[in-house]
Structure formats: structure tokens, C-alpha cells
C-alpha positions as CSV (number, residue, x, y, z in Angstrom):
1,X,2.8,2.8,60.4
2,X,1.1,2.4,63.7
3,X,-1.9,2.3,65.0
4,X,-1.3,5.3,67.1
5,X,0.6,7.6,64.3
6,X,-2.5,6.9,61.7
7,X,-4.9,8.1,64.6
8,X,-2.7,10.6,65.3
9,X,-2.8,12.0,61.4
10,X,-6.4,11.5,61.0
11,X,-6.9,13.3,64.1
12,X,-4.4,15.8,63.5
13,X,-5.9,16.3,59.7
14,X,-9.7,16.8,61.3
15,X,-8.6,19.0,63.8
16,X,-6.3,21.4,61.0
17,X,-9.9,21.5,59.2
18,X,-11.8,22.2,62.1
19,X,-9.5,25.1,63.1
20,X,-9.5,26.6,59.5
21,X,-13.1,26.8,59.5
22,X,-13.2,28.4,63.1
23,X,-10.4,31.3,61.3
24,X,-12.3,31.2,58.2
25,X,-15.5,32.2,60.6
26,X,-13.8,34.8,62.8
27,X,-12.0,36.3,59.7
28,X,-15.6,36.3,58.1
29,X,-17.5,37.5,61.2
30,X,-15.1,40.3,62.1
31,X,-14.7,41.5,57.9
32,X,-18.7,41.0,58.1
33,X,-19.3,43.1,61.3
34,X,-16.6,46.0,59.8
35,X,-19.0,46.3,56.4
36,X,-21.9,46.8,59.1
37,X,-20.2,49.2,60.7
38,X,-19.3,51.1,57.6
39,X,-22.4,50.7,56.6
40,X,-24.0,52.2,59.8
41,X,-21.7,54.7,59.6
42,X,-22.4,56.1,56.0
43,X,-26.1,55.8,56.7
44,X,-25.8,58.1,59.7
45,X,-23.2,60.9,58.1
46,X,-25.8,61.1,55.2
47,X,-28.7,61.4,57.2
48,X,-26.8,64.4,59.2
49,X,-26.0,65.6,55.6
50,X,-29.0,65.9,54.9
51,X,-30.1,67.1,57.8
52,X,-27.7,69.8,57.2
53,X,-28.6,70.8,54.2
54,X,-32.2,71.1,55.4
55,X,-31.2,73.3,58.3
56,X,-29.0,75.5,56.0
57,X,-32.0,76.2,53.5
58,X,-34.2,76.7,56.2
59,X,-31.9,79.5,57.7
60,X,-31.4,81.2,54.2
61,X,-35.6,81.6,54.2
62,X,-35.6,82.8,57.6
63,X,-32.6,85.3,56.7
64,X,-35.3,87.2,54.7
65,X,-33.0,86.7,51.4
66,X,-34.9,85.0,49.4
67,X,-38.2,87.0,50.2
68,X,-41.1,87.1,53.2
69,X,-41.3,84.0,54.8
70,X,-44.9,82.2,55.7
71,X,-44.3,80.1,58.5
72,X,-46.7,77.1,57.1
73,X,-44.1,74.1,56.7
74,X,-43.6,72.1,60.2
75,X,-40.2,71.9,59.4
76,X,-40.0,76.5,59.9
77,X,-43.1,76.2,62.1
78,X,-41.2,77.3,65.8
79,X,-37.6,77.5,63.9
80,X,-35.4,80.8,64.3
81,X,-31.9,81.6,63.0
82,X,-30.5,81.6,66.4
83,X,-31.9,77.7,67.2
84,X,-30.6,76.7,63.4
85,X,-27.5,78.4,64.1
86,X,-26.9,76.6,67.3
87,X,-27.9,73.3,65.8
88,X,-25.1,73.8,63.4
89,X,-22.1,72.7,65.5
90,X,-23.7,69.3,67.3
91,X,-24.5,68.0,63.5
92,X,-20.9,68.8,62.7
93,X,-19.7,67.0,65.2
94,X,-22.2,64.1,64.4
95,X,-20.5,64.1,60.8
96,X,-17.0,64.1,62.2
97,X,-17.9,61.4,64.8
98,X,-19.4,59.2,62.0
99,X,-16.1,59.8,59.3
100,X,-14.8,56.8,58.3
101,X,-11.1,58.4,56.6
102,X,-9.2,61.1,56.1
103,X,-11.0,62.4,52.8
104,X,-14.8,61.9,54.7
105,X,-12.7,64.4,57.2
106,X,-11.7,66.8,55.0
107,X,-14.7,67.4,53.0
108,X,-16.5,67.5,56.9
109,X,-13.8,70.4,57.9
110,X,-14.6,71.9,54.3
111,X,-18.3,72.0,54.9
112,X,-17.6,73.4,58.5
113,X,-15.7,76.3,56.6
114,X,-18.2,76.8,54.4
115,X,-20.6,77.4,57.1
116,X,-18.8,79.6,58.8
117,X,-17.9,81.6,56.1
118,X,-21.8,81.7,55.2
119,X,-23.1,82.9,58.9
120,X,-20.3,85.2,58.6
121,X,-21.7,86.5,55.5
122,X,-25.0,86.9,56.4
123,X,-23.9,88.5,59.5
124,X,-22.1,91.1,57.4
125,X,-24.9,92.0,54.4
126,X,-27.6,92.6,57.1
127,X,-26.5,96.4,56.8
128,X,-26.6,96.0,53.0
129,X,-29.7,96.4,50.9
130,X,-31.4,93.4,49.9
131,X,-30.6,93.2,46.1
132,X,-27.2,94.0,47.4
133,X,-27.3,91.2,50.4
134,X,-28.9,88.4,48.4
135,X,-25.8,88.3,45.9
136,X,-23.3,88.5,48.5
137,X,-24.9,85.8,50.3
138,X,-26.6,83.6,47.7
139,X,-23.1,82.5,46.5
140,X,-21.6,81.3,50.1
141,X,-25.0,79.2,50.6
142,X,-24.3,77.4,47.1
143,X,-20.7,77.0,48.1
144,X,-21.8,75.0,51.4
145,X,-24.5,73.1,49.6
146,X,-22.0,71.9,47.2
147,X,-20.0,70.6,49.9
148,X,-22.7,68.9,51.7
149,X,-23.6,67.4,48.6
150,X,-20.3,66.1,47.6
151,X,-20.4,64.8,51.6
152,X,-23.6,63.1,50.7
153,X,-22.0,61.1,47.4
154,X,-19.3,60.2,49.5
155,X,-21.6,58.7,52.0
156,X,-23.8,57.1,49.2
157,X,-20.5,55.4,47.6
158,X,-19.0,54.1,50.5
159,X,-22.5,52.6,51.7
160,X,-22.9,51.0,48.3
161,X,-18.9,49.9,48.7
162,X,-20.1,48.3,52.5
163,X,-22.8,46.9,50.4
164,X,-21.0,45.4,47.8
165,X,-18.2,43.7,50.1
166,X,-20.8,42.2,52.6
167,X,-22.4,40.6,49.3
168,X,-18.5,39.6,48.5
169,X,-18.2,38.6,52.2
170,X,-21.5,36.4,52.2
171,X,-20.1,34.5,48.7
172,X,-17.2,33.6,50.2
173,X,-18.5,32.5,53.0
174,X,-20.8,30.2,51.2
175,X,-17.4,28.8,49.3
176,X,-15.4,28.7,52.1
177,X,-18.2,26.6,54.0
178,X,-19.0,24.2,50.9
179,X,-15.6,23.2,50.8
180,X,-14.6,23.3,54.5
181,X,-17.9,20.5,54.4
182,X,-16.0,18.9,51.3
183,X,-13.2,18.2,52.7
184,X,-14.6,17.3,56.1
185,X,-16.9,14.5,54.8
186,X,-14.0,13.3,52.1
187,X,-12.0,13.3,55.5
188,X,-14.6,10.8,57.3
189,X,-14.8,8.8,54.3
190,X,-11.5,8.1,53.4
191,X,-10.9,7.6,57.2
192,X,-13.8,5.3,57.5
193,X,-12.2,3.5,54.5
194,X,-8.7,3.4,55.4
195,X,-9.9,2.0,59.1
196,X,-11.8,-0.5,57.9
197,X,-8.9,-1.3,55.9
198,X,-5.6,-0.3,58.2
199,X,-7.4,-1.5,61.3
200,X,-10.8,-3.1,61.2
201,X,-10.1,-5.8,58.7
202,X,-6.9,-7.1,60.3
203,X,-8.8,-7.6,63.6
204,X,-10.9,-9.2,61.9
205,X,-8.6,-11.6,60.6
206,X,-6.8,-12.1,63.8
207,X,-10.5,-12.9,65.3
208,X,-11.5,-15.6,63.0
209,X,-7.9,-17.2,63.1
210,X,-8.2,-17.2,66.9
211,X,-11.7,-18.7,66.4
212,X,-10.3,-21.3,64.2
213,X,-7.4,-22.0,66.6
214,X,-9.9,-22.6,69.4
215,X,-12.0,-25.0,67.2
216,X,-9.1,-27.5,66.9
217,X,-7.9,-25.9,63.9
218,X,-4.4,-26.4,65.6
219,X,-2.1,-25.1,62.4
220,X,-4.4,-21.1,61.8
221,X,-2.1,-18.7,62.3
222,X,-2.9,-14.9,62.2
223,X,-1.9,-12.8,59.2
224,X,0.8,-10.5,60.1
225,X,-0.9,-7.1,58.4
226,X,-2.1,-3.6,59.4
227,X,-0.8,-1.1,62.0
228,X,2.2,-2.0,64.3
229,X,-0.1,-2.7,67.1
230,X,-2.1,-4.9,65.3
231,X,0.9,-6.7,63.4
232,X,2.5,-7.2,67.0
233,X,-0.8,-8.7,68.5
234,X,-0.6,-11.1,65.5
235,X,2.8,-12.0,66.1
236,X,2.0,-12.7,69.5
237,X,-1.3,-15.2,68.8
238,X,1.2,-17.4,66.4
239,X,4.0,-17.1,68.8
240,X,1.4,-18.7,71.6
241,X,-0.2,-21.0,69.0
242,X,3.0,-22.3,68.1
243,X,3.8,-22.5,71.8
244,X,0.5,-24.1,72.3
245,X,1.0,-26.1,69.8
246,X,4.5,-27.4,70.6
247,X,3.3,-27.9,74.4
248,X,0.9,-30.1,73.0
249,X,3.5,-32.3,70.8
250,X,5.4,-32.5,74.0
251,X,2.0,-33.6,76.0
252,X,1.4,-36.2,73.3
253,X,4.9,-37.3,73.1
254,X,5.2,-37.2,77.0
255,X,2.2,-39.8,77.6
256,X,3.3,-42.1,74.7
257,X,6.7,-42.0,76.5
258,X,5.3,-42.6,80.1
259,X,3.0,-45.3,78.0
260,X,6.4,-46.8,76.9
261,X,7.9,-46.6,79.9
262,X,5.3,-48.4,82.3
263,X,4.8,-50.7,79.7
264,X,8.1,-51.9,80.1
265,X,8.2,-52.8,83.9
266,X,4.7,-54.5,83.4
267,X,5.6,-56.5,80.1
268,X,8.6,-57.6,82.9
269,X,6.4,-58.5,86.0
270,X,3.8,-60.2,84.0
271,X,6.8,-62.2,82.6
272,X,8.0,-62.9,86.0
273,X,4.9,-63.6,87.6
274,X,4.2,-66.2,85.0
275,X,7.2,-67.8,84.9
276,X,6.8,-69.8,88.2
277,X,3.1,-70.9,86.6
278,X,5.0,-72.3,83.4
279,X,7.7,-74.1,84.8
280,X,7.5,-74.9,88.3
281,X,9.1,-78.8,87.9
282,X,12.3,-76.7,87.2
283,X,12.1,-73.9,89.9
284,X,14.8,-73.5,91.9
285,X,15.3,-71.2,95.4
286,X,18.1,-69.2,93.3
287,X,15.8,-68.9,90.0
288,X,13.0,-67.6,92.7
289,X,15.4,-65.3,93.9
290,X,16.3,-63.6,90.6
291,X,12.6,-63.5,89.8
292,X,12.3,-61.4,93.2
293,X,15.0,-59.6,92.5
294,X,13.5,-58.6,89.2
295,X,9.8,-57.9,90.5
296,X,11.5,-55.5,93.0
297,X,13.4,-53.7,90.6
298,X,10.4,-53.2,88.2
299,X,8.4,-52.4,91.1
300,X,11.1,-50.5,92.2
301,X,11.1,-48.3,89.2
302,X,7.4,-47.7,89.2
303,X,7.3,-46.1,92.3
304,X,9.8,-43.7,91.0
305,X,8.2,-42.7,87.9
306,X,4.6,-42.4,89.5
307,X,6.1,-40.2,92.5
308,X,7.8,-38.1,90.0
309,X,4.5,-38.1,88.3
310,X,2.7,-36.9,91.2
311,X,5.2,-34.4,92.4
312,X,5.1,-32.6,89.3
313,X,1.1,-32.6,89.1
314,X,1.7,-31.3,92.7
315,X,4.1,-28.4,91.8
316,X,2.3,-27.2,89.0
317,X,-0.8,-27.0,91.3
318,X,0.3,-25.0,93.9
319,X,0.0,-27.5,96.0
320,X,3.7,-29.3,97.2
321,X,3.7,-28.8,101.2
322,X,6.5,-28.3,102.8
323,X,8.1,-29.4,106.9
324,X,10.8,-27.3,107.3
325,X,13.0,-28.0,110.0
326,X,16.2,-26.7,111.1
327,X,18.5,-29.9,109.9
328,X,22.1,-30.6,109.7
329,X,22.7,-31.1,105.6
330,X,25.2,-33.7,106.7
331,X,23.4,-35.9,108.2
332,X,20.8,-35.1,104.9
333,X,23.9,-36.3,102.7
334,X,24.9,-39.3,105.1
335,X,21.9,-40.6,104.6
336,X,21.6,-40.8,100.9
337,X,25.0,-42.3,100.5
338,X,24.6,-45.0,103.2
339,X,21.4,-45.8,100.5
340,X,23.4,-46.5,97.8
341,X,26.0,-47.6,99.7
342,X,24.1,-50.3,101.0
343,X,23.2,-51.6,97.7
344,X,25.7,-52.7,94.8
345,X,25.8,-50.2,92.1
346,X,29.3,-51.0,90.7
347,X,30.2,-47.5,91.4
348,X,33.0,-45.9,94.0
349,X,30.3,-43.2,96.7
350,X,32.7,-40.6,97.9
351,X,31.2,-38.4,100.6
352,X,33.2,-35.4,101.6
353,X,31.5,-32.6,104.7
354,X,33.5,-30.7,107.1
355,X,33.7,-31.3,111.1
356,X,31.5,-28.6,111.9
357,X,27.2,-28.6,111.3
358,X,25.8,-27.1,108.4
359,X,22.2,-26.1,109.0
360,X,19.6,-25.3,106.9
361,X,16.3,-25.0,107.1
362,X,14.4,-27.6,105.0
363,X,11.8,-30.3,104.3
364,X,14.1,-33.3,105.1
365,X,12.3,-35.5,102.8
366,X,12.0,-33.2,100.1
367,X,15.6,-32.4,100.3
368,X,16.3,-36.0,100.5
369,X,14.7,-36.7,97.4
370,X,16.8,-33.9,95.3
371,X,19.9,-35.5,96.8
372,X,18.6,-39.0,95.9
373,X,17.5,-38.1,92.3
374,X,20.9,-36.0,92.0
375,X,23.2,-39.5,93.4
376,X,20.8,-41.8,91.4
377,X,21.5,-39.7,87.9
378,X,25.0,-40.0,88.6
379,X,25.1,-43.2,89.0
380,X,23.1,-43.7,85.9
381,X,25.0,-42.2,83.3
382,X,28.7,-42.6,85.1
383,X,30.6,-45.7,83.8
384,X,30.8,-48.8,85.6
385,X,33.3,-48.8,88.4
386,X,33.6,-44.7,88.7
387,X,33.5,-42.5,91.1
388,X,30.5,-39.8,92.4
389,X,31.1,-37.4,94.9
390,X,28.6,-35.8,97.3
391,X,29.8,-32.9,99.3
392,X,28.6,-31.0,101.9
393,X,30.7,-26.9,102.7
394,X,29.6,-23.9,103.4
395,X,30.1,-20.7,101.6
396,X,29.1,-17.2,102.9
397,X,26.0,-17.7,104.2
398,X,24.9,-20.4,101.6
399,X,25.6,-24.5,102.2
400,X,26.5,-25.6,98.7
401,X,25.9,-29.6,98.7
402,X,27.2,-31.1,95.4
403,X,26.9,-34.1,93.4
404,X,29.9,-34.8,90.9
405,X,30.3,-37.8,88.6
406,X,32.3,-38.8,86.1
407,X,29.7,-39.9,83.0
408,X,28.6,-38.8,79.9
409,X,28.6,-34.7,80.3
410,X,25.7,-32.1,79.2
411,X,26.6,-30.0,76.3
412,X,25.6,-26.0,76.4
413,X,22.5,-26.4,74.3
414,X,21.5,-29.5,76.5
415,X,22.0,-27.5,79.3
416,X,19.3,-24.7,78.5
417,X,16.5,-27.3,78.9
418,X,17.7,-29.6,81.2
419,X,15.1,-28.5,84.2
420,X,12.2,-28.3,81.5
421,X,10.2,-30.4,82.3
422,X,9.5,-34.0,79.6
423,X,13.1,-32.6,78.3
424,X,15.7,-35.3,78.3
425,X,19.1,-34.7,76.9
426,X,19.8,-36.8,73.7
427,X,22.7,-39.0,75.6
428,X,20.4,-39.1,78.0
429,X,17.9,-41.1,76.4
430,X,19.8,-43.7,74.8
431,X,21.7,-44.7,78.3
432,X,18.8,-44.7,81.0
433,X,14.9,-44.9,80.6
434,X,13.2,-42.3,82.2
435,X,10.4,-39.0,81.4
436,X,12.1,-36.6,82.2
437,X,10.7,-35.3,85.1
438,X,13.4,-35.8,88.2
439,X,15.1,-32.9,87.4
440,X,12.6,-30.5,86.5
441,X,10.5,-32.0,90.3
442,X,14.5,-31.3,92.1
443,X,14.6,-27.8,90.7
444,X,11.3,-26.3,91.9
445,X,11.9,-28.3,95.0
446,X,15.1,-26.4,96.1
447,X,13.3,-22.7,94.5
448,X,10.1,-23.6,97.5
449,X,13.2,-23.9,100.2
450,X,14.9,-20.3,98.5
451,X,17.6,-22.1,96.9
452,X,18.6,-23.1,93.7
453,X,20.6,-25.4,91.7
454,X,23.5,-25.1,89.2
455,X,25.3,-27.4,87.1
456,X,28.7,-27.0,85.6
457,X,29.4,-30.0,82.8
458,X,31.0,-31.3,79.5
459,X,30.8,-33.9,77.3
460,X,32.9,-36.6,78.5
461,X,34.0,-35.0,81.1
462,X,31.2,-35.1,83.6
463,X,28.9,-33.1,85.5
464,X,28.7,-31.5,89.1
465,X,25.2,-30.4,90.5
466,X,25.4,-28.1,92.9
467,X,22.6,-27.4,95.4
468,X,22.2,-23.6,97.1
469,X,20.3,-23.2,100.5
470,X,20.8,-20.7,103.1
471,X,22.2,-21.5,106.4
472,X,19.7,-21.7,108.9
473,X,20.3,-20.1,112.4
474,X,19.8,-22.0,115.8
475,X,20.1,-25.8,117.0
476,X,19.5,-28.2,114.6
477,X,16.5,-30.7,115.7
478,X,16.4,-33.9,116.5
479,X,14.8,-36.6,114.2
480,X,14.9,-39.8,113.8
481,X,17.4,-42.2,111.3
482,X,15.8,-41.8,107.2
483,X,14.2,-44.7,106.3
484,X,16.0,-46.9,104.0
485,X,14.0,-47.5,101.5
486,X,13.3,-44.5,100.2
487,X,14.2,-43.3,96.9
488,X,11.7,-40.7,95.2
């Protein structure tokens, strides 16, 4: 799993907790604030009950039923029938306002009739005597205090109902909160737990090893554990150490070579040079002349590998400058063939270049040292007495010069490191000494001018290097003949 989908579930699982508390406390609240308003609701229908029933008895005294009146109590004090009879309708209203269902309504409508139907018996036995009128009316009073006092149970139940659920409400509340907590801090610590497991630990790991690696410890390598992320950032650390590593094999192996290879022209000069010292009595101008010969060869060879040296401590600072001139590749190729030509290489130099100019746009002595490490290669691993070919033809708006021989050949897997730099094909190795380097200088030579170079071989076949550059516009510039001597 990945980093990403375990914070997403972790997340995901907080925020599902979070939101059922938030519905738990809405559903709560809003079940909460409907008790109260029950509540509130039965208080005030039985306070109007009440009230009711108080106003009734009070208007049976006044009605003289029951027997003179003394108005001593401060609830008759300033009361007449007509002001409790006009009170009646408001506090029914009240009570139907407050009802809270259909049988709180019908026992309010059944009170209402049993008020009427009491004013409209007292209205009628006022003509009657008053034995007469009292039990005519007495039973109509105790019909409407009945009702009001079955209105007033009701009240009192559904009050102690409103009561009962609140307390019902407020336990579950209490639950529903302890275990919302619960699960919230059973969430953070197995979170806590699995990321210092899924997550923390590995970066740990992948800390220390880097630590390690950069103490010298050159064979650490990162455990491959934890979240994708993580597992991929490990992968990545060994793919660099092993890269590191590797480039550092080829570093070591690179100066032991260049060791080897510099030892070898010395061990020869310092042969040479004491040669004359040990046996000058036999010393002859031909013997000296060999011994030149040698010293200039060694020398010679030297001054190839140093410049290569230096041109590729140069390219991978930044820092190769570049003269580009408008230049006729021609006379770029004529050059480097007369070179060769003028020496004796025991090989056949066939230069083939159209009538017309080729101009590109180049360093002349950078592009005059690709050409001559291209011709000196071919020369190198060709057979005695075979031919190389340099030509020089445009196509499109590219100048294609090429360098052909007939040697050993590159095979396929040869050919996917053959510009790396310190990379020398096997062949290679065993026919000409060398580090590795002249390619690898050539290549990011022609990429400064915009160009490139491809190379099309096989194994005993031979190979053709082919150099791309864009065809300059305008005249080409005069310069001077190359010098003949040089060969980097």
C-alpha cells in the first residue's frame, strides 16, 4: 500500500468518526430540544387547566348556586361572571395552541363542549328555583371538571414522558460520546503505531543507510520496506549507490589504467635515453635515429593521452571554448589525410568530397581533432595494408563527413557504451593501448557545434563513423594551411 492510500484511510477513517459524532450531536440536540418543547408545552396546557378549573369554580360561586357569596378570597375579590365568562374562550385557545396530538385535541374540544353546555345551563335555570337550579346545574359543572381533569393527567403524563426520554436522551448521549472518544483515541493510537511502523521506521532505515553510505560504508544499501513511496525512494538510494559505487570502480580502474598506460611510454624513454649512456663505443647515426624515432613516438603518444585527459576535465567542467568559423569541411578533411598521408602507416587513405564547398560552421581545431581521432582509430584497429575512407557530401541541410575502415567491427552491446567515457570495447583493448577517452572527448565535441555522430559496424566487417553538422550559410573564411603536427 502507499503512502498516500494509508493517509488517505486513516484520514478517511477520522473524518467518518468525526462526522458520526457531529449526526450523533444534531440527532441528540434536535431529539433533546423536541423533549423541551413537549415539556414546555405540557407545563403550559396544565397550568391553563388549572387555570380553568379555577375560573369555572369561581363562576359556579358567583352564580349564587352553591349559596351567598363573601367576596373575601383575592382570587373573587373584583371577579364577575361576565369577566370569567369572557376569559373562557382566550384559555381555550391557549389549551388548543399548547396541544401536542390529536387526543390532547379532542379532550380540549370536549372540555370546550362542556363549557358551553354548562353557561348554557346556567343561563337557562336562572328562571328556576334554586333547589331546582342547583341540580340542573351542579351536574354540567362536574361534567367539565371531569374533563379538565382528565386534560390535566394527560398533561402530567406526557410531561413525565418528555421527562423520561430527555433522561433516555442524556444516557445516550453519554454512550454515544464515550465510545465516539473510544474509538477516536484507539484511532490515534493505532495510527500512531502503524506510522511509526508503515512510515516512520523505514525512513529511518533509509536515513541511517544513507549515513553509513556517506561514511565510506560503500556496500549499505537501504531496505526496500514500507509504503510505495518509501520502497521507491529506497530503490532509488541503492540504484545511485550502486551507480556511485560502480562510477567509483571505473575511477579506480580508470587511473590504474592511465597509471599503466603512462608508465609504458616512460619505462620506453627512460630506456632510450639511457641507452646512448651505456653503450656509446657502439652508437651508430642509424641506431640514434631509431632511438629518435622511438622518443618521438612515446612522446608522441603522451601528448595524446594528456590532451584527451584535459579535454575531458574540460568538457565535464563546462568549460571547452569554442572559434567557430564559417569553414569549408573539405579542406577540414584534406587536411587530416595529408597528415597521415605524410607519414607511413601501412594503410591505403581514400578521401572522397564533391566539387562544390561544404560549409559549416565550426571550431576548426576542434573539428580537426574529431576527424583525426576518427582517421587515427581506423587506422588502429584496420589490418595492415587496408583501406580507410574519409568522405566529405552533403545531405539536406546537414554535411555528413565519414570515416570508414575495414578492422575489427563493434558488436551491438559494444556499441551502447562506446561514447562512455573510460569504456573501451573488449577487441579494443587487446589491439591498441589507449583510456578510453577519444571518443567519448569527439562526441561532446560535435553535440557543442549541434551535431552528432553515428556509427554503423560489425564484427569483421568494419565500421563507418559518420559526423552530422549543419551547413553553414555565407562565404567560407579564409585561414591559414593546419599545422602539421597536430594530432589531438
Amino acid at each position: 500500500m502507499s503512502l498516500r492510500a494509508w493517509l488517505a484511510i486513516t484520514l478517511g477513517g477520522l473524518a467518518l468518526v468525526t462526522l458520526l459524532a457531529a449526526g450523533a450531536l444534531i440527532g441528540l440536540t434536535n431529539a433533546q430540544h423536541h423533549s423541551a418543547n413537549t415539556l414546555g408545552d405540557s407545563v403550559e396546557g396544565l397550568h391553563r387547566a388549572e387555570e380553568l378549573e379555577i375560573d369555572l369554580l369561581i363562576h359556579f360561586r358567583l352564580s349564587g348556586v352553591a349559596g351567598p357569596v363573601e367576596a373575601t378570597s383575592d382570587l373573587i375579590r373584583g371577579r364577575t361572571l361576565e369577566s370569567i365568562e369572557a376569559s373562557f374562550p382566550r384559555l381555550l385557545q391557549g389549551l388548543d395552541a399548547t396541544a401536542s396530538g390529536p387526543q390532547e385535541q379532542a379532550l380540549i374540544h370536549e372540555v370546550d363542549h362542556h363549557f358551553s353546555g354548562y353557561l348554557d345551563v346556567q343561563r337557562d335555570a336562572l328562571r328556576l328555583p334554586l333547589r331546582q337550579r342547583a341540580a340542573k346545574v351542579i351536574p354540567a359543572l362536574d361534567a367539565a371538571l371531569d374533563s379538565l381533569e382528565r386534560l390535566v393527567q394527560l398533561n402530567v403524563d406526557e410531561a413525565r414522558m418528555a421527562r423520561e426520554a430527555s433522561a433516555d436522551l442524556n444516557r445516550m448521549a453519554n454512550t454515544i460520546g464515550l465510545v465516539l472518544c473510544g474509538l477516536m483515541l484507539a484511532g490515534l493510537v493505532a495510527g500512531t503505531f502503524l506510522l511509526q511502523r508503515i512510515a516512520i521506521q523505514p525512513l529511518r532505515d533509509i536515513s541511517q543507510s544513507m549515513r553509513r553510505f556517506g561514511n565510506g560504508r560503500k556496500r549499505t544499501r537501504a531496505p526496500v520496506s514500507g509504503p510505495t513511496e518509501l520502497r521507491d525512494m529506497a530503490r532509488t538510494f541503492n540504484e545511485m549507490a550502486n551507480s556511485l559505487t560502480h562510477q567509483q570502480e571505473q575511477q579506480l580502474a580508470f587511473l590504474a589504467g592511465v597509471a599503466h598506460e603512462l608508465r609504458n611510454p616512460l619505462s620506453a624513454l627512460k630506456i632510450s635515453t639511457a641507452l646512448p649512456e651505456r653503450s656509446r663505443a657502439q652508437l651508430t647515426p642509424e641506431r640514434m635515429e631509431r632511438v629518435l624515432a622511438l622518443v618521438g613516438r612515446q612522446v608522441e603518444r603522451l601528448d595524446r593521452m594528456v590532451g584527451d585527459l584535459l579535454d575531458a576535465t574540460r568538457i565535464e567542467a563546462g568549460k571547452l571554448d569554442l572559434r567557430p568559423e564559417v569553414r569549408d569541411a573539405r579542406d577540414l578533411a584534406r587536411g587530416v589525410v595529408e597528415l597521415y598521408r605524410s607519414s607511413d602507416t601501412g594503410h591505403v587513405l581514400q578521401l572522397d568530397m564533391p566539387e562544390v564547398p561544404m560549409p559549416v560552421r565550426v571550431d576548426p581545431d576542434r573539428l580537426e581533432q574529431v576527424l583525426t581521432n576518427l582517421v587515427s582509430n581506423a587506422l588502429k584497429y584496420s589490418p595492415s595494408g587496408s583501406r580507410v575512407d574519409v568522405g566529405v557530401r552533403r545531405e539536406g541541410d546537414e554535411v555528413l563527413m565519414s570515416v570508414r575502415d575495414q578492422g575489427i567491427g563493434i558488436t551491438d552491446d559494444e556499441k551502447r557504451m562506446l561514447f562512455a567515457p573510460f569504456q573501451r570495447a573488449g577487441n579494443a583493448r587487446r589491439r591498441a593501448p589507449g583510456v578510453g577517452l577519444g571518443l567519448s572527448v569527439a562526441r561532446r565535441i560535435v553535440e557543442a557545434h549541434g551535431g552528432r555522430i553515428d556509427v554503423d559496424s560489425h564484427p569483421g566487417v568494419g565500421s563507418t563513423f559518420t559526423v552530422r553538422l549543419a551547413c553553414a550559410t555565407g562565404a567560407v573564411e579564409a585561414h591559414p594551411e593546419p599545422p602539421s603536427g597536430h594530432l589531438h
